[in-house]
C-alpha positions as MATLAB code, in Angstrom:
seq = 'XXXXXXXXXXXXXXXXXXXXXXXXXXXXXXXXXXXXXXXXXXXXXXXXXXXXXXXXXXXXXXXXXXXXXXXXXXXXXXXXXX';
ca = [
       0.000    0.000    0.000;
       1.364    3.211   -0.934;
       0.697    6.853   -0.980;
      -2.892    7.199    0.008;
      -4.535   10.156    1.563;
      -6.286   10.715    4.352;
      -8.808   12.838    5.548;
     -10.063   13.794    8.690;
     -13.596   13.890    9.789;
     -14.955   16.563   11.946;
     -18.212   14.838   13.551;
     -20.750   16.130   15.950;
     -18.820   14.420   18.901;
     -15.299   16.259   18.285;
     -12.146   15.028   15.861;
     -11.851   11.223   15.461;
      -8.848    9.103   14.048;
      -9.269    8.605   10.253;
      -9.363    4.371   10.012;
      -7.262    2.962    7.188;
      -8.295   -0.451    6.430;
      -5.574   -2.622    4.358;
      -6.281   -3.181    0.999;
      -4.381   -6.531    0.053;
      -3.456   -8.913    3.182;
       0.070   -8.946    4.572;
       1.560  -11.876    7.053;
       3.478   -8.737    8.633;
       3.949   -5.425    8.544;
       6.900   -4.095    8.746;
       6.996   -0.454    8.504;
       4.138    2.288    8.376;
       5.303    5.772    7.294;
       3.234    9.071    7.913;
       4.349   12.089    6.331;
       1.902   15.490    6.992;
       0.835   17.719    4.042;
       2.010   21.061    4.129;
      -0.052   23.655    5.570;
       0.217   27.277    7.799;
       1.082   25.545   11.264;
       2.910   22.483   12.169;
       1.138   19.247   12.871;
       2.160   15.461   14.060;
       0.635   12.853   12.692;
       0.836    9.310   14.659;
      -0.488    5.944   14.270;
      -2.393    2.952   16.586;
      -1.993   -0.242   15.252;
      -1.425   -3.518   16.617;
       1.480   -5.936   15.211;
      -0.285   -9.037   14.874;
      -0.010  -11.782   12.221;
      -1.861  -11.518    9.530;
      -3.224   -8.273   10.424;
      -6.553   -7.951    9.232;
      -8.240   -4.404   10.970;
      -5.642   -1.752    9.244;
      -4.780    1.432   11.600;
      -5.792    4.760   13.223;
      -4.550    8.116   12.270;
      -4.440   10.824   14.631;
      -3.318   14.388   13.975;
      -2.412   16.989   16.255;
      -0.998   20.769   16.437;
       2.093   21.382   18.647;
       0.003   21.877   21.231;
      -1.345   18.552   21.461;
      -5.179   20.061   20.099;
      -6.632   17.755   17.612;
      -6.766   18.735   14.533;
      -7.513   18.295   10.510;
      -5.278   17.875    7.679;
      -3.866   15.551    4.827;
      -1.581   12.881    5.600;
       0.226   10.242    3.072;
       0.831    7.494    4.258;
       2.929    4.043    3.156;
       2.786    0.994    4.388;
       5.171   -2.028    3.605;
       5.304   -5.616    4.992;
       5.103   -9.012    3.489;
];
């Protein structure tokens, strides 16, 4: 999987992680890479995902401003394993 983009949703209950579910199987993955789209302020993107076998349920993205505020933005992201 490589170089998809994600959006973030603003709902009714606040900012939510954007859920990025795997589109071909892997037996492991070995790397994900986040990189954040350029905008006016800086942001930090991180991921939640748990290293399993055969991972099935993909991963969370969560952005946040250098204050620790969620917030909403593009992200790439790349994801390699076998």
């Amino acid at each position: 999987m490589n170089d998809k983009l994600a959006e973030w949703l603003n709902t009714k209950e606040g900012w939510r992680p954007h859920v990025i579910n795997f589109s071909k199987s892997f037996v492991d993955v070995d790397s994900i890479q986040l990189t954040v789209q350029a905008g006016s302020d800086a942001r930090y993107a991180i991921y939640d995902f748990e290293d399993a076998a055969n991972p099935e349920d993909g991963f969370r993205i969560f952005l946040y401003t250098t204050n620790g505020t969620p917030t909403s933005g593009t992200v790439d992201f790349t994801v390699r394993g076998v």
